[in-house]
N, C-alpha and C positions, 0 to 999 in steps of 0.2 A: 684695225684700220689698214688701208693698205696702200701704200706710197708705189704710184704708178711712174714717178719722172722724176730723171736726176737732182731737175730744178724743183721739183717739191720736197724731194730729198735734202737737197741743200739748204732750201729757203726754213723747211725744218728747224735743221741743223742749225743755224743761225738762231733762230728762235729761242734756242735748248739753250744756247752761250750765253744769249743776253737776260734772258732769266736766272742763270748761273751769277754771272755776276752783278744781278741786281738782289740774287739772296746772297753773297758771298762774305756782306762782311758780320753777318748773323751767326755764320759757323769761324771764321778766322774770328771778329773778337770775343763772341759767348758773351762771359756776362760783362763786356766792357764796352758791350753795344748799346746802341742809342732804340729806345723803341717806345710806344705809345703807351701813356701812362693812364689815360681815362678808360675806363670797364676794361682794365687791361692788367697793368702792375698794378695797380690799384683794387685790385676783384680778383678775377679768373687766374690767375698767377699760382697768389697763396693758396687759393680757395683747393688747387688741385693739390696744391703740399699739403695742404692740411686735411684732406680728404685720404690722402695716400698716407698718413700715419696717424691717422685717427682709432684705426683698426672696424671701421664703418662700412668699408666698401659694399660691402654686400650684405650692409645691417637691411635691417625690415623695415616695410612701408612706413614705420610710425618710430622707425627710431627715432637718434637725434646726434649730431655733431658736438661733442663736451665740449669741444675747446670754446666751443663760441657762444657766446650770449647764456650762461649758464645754464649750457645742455640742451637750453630752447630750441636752437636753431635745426629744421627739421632736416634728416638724411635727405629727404627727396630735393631741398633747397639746390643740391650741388649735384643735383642730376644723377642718368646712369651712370653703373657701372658695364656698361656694355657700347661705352662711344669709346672707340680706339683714342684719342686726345687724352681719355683721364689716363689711358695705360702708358701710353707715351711719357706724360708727367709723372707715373708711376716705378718706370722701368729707368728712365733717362733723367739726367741732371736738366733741371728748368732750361735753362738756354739752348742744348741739344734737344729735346724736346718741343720746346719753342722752334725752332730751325728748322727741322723736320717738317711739322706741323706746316710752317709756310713753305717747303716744298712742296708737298703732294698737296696742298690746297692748290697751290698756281701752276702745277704742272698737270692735275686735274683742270681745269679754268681753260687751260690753253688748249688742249686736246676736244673736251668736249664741244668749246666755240667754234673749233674749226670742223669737226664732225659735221656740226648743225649748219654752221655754212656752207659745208661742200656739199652735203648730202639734200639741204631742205631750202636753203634761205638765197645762196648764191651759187647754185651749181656751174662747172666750167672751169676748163683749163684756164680761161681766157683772164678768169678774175682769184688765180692763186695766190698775187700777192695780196690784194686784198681781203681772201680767207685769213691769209696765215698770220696778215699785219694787224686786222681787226682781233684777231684769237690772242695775240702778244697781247696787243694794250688790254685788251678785257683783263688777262692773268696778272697785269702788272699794275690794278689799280688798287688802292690802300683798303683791302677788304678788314671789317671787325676781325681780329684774328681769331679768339673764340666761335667765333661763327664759321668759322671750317668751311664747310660745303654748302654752307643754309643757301648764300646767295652764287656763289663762284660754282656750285653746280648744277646750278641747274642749266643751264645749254646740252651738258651730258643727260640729263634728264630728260629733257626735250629731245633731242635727238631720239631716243631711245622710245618715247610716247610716241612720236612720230612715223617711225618706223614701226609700231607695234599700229596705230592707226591704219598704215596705209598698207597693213597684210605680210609687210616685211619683216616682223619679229624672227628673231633668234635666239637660241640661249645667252647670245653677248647682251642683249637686250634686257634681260629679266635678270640677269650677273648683275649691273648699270645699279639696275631698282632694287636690288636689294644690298650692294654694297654702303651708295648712299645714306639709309635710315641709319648707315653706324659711325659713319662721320660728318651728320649736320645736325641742325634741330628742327624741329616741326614745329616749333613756336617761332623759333627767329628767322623762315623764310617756306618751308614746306607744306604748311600748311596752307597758304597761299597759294602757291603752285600749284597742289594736289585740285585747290579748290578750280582753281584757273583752267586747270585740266578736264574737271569734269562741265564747265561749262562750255568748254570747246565738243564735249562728247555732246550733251543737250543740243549744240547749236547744227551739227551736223543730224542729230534726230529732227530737229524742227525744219531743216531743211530737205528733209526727204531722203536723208542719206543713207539710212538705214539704222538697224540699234548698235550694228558694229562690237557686238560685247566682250571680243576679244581687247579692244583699248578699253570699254570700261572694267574689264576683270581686272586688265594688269594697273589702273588706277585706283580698285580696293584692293590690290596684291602690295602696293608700296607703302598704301595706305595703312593695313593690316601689320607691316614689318615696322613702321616706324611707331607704332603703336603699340605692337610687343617690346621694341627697346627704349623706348622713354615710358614703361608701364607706372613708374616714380611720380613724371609730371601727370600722365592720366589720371593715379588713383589720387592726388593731390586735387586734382579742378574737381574731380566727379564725388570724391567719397570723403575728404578732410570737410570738418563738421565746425572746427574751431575756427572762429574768426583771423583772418593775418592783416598784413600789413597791406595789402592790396585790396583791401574794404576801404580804405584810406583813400583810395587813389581815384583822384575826379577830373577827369579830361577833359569835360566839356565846360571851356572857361573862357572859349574867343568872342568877341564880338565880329560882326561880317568883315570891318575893314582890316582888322589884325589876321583875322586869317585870311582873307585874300591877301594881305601882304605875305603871310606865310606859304602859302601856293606860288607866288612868285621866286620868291626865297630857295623854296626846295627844288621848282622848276629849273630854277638857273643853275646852284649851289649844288641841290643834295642834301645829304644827310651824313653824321659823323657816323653812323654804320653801315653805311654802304656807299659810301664814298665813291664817286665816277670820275671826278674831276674831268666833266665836260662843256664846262661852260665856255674855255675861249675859246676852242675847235671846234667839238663836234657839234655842238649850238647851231652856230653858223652853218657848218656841212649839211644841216638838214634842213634848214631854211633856203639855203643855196636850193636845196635837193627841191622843195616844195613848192621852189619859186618854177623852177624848169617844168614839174609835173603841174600845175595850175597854168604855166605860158604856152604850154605845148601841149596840153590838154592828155595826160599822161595816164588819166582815171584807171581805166583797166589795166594798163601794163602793170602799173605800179601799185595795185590794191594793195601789198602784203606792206609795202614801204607808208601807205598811208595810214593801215591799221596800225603800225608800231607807232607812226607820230601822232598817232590822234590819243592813245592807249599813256603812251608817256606821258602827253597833259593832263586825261584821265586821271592819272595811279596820282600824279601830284595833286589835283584837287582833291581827291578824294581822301589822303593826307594830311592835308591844310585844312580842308574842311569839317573831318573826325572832332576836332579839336573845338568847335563853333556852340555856342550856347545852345543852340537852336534842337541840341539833342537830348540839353536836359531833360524835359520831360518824356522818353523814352528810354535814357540811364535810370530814374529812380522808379519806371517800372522792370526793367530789364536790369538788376544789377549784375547780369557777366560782363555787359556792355561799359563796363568800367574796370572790370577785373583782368578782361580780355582786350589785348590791343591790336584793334583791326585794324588799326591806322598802318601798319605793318605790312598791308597789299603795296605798300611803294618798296619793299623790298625786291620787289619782279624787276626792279627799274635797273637795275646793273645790267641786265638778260635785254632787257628790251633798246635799250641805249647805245648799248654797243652793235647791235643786231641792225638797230636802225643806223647806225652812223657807216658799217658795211655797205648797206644798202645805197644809201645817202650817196656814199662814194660811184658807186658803179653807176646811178645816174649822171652824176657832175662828169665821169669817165667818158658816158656815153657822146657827149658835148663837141666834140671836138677834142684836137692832139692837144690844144692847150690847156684844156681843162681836165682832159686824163693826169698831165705833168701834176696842174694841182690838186688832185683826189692822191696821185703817189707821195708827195710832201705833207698833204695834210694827213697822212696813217703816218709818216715818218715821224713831224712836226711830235705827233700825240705821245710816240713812243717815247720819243727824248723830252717831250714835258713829264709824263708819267714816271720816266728814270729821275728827274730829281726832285720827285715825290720820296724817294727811298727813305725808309726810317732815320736811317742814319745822318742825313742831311735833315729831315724836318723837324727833329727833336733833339737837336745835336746843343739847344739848350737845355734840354732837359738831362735830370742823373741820369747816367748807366745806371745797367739793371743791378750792375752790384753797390754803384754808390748810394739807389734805392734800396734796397732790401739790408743792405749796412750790417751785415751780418754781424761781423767783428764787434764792432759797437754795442749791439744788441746781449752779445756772448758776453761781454761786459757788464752790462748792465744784469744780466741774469746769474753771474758769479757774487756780483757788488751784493744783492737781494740774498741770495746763500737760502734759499728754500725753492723744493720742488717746483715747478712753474704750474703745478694743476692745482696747488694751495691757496694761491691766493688773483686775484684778479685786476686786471688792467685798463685805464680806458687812455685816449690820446686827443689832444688838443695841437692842431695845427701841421697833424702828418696822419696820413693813413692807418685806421685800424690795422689794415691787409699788412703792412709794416711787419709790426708786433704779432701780426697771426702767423706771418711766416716764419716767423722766428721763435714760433714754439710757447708764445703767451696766451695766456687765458682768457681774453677780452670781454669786456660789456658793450663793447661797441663794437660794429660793424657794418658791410655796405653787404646787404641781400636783399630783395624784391619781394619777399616770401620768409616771413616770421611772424609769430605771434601778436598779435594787435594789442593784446595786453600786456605784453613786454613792450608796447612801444608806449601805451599809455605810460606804465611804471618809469619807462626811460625818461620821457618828457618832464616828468618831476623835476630831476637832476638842472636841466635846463630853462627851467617854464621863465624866471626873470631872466634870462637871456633873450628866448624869445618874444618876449613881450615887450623888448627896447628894439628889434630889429624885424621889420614886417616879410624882406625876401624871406631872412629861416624859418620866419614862423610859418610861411607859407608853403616857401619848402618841405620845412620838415611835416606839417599836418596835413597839409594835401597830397605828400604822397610818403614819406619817409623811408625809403631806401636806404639813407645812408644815415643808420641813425647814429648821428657822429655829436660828440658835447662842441657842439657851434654855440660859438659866442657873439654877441653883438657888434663888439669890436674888429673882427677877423671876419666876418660875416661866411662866404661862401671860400672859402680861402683853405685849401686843405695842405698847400705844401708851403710849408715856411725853410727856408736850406737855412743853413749854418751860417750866412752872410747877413742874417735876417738882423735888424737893429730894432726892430720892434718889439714894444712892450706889453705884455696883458695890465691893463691898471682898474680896472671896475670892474673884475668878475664876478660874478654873483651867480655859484653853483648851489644845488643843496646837497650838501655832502651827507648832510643824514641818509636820506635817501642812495646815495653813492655807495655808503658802506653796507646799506643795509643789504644793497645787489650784488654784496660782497665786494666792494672795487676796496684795495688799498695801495695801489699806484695810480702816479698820471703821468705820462709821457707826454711832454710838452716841448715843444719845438722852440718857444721864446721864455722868459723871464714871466713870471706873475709875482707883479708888483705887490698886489694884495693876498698874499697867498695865506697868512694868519687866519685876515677874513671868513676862510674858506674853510676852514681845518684844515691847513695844507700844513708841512711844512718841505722847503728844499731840501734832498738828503744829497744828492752829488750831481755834478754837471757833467757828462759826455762828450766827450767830442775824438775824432778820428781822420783820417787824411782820405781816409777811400769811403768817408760816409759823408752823403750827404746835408745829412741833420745835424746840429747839436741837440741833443736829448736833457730835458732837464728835470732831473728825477724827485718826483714832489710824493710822501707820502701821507697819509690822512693821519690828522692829533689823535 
């Protein structure tokens, strides 16, 4: 890239600080920071510690991870080993690692946005701040953090398509498309793209534009790389023969008014993985924007600003609507169409959102001096509402990563037990498997997308009078069972209980036969079970600690 003006220079610079210090207190507190605990601490955290000392990394196709679900749980479950993120978790302490990770995600995010707008979307001295200020808030929105680059890169992508389109490629280009495939996924946003991309190539062939096969090569060139490094999830959809837990999984379950209510939802809201938080600004901005281009008859100027707003409603219908009964009979002949979630074309909507609310701006600019003043406040307004999105403010009820992961306590409990931790096996009531997996236990329970369907039948045992007193988990857990966690009726969807908790278990009704016979002879439980005889439980010792968040109440089987 190449900075032609002081004030681009500067405006930069500025950029570079306020990114700085919206990751700053990720690396100043480490693990005394506050950060998202859903598919986060809860999942992807442990999943890489326990991947990293598994001695698996580079097991085969059809290994299996011991610690988890009794060796069940398949190597390819935790992905490659050729996505810089797992080495990162490998090489660096979680929270250094963590930090990093959201570096080069948002300072990727910021650069690529502002590529795509100076070079494609908003060319012009004229509209820098608005490159540079649209490129901020895009980097500084609450992306899935596991998701790396899935959504946050692709503007860098784009750019890079785009210039390969329009005869400009370079080697910076085809660097771009191939660095990518090793820090995002093709399930959780590239794949979409890729596809998105070749319907852009089609739609230029139908219109007479020629076959252009230099953009379609370098769209099986990215295709082909991200193929070679998730070869794990490949041979898993195409050649695993065993039924999993994603046979399980039934999407199509709305009626029309529920999911049209859900297309409004998402239109306005979002999604907790791809999070824009554009509903009070940039909403408006582009309504503003489509009010000017319909009153002033704007049609042609503004085509590319109409494609994005029509494209945004789009991605969320088509969203909201995945989810509509009306597909059953096409899922029970097509079952990938349950296996595979396509509902996941709304992940394009971080790219297109911000692209359009750029855009959106340089109309409202175009207005007059008073409307330029509010297109420069409303790219301000976004930044400082997106700055107290920071982790650290929005979870700042939630444990730190260390009062989650409660090491201390755990090191405790695994001295108290006085045998190997691969002897014997664990499950958890009212806290995270991820907990106990990070902390080097051998669990029967745990939250993966992708495991044995017959280990979840076998699991369901343990639970079955539970879920037959509470219809959400039963529903939960049989239509899709992800998290296959001993939920009880009383606790229902409840998986963090802290150490303040004054709740009681008083009607559990586990079958413990079954529990021991999957080898469990601990339970980790966050409250009291009143009935725990019942159960063949009995109490052997209570935990508790100043820097953990749980009390642990260590129940082992008669």
């Amino acid at each position: 890239m190449v900075i032609e003006t002081k004030k681009e220079r500067r405006l930069i610079l500025f950029a570079l600080i306020v990114l700085a210090i919206y990751l700053s207190p990720l690396f100043i507190l480490q693990e005394n920071a506050h950060i998202r605990v859903h598919d986060n601490l809860d999942s992807n955290l442990a999943w890489y510690k326990v991947l990293a000392k598994s001695g698996a990394m580079f097991g085969a196709v059809n290994g299996a991870i011991p610690q988890i679900i009794n060796g069940q749980l398949s190597r390819n479950a935790f992905g490659t080993e050729y996505s810089f993120i797992v080495w990162l978790y490998t090489l660096f302490p979680t929270m250094t690692a963590y930090a990093l990770s959201q570096a080069l995600t948002r300072i990727v995010a910021f650069f690529g946005m502002y590529l795509l707008l100076k070079k494609h979307l908003l060319p012009g001295e004229r509209w820098l701040l608005l490159q540079i200020g649209a490129s901020l808030a895009f980097a500084l929105t609450p992306f899935w953090p596991s998701g790396m680059l899935s959504t946050l890169g692709m503007p860098l992508a784009l750019w890079a398509f785009l210039n390969i389109r329009n005869g400009a490629g370079t080697w910076k280009e085809y660097l771009v498309l191939t660095f990518i495939p090793f820090y995002a996924s093709i399930v959780l946003g590239f794949f979409f793209f890729l596809s998105a991309m070749g319907i852009v190539w089609l739609w230029d062939v139908l219109r007479g534009k020629g076959w252009n096969l230099r953009f379609l090569l370098s769209i099986g060139y990215m295709t082909i790389i991200f193929v070679l490094v998730e070869y794990r999830l490949v041979y898993s959809f195409l050649f695993s023969k065993e039924p999993n837990s994603r046979d399980e999984y039934f999407h199509a379950n709305l009626p029309f008014w529920r999911a049209a209510r859900l297309f409004i939802k998402n239109y306005l809201l979002g999604h907790t993985h791809v999070m824009t938080l554009h509903t009070l600004l940039i909403v408006p901005a582009t309504f503003i924007a489509i009010y000017f281009v319909y009153s002033k008859k704007l049609w042609q100027q503004e085509k590319l600003f109409i494609l994005l707003f029509g494209l945004n409603i789009l991605l969320s219908l088509w969203y909201a609507f995945w989810f509509y009964e009306g597909w059953l009979p096409l899922t029970k002949k097509f079952h990938f169409m349950d296996t595979f979630n396509f509902a996941r074309y709304h992940f394009l909507r971080p790219l297109v959102i911000y692209a359009s609310f750029a855009l959106a701006l340089k109309i409202i600019s175009l207005q007059g001096i008073n409307w330029a003043k509010m297109a420069k406040w409303l790219i301000v307004l976004q930044i400082v509402f997106l700055g107290f999105w920071n982790d650290e403010i929005v979870y700042k009820d939630k444990p730190t990563v260390k009062e989650f992961f409660a090491e201390d306590i755990f090191h405790d409990i695994k001295e108290h037990i006085g045998q190997k931790q691969e002897d014997y096996r664990i499950a958890s009531i009212g806290i995270h498997p991820a907990v106990a997996q990070y902390n080097g236990f051998y669990t029967i329970d745990t939250y993966n997308n992708f495991y044995p369907l017959s280990y979840k039948h076998q699991f369901r045992k343990i639970i079955e009078k539970e879920l037959a007193k509470n219809k959400t988990i039963r529903k939960y857990f049989d239509k899709w069972g992800g998290r296959c966690y001993i939920f009880t009726a009383q606790l229902g969807k409840k998986y963090m209980l802290k150490k303040d908790s004054k709740r009681h278990l008083k009607n559990l009704e586990l079958n413990t036969d079954v529990f021991k016979d999957m080898g469990g002879r601990y339970i980790f439980s966050a409250i009291p079970i009143d009935n725990a005889e019942q159960n063949q439980l009995m109490l052997d010792k209570v935990f508790v600690s100043k820097t953990a968040a749980w009390k642990i109440y260590l129940y082992k089987t008669l």
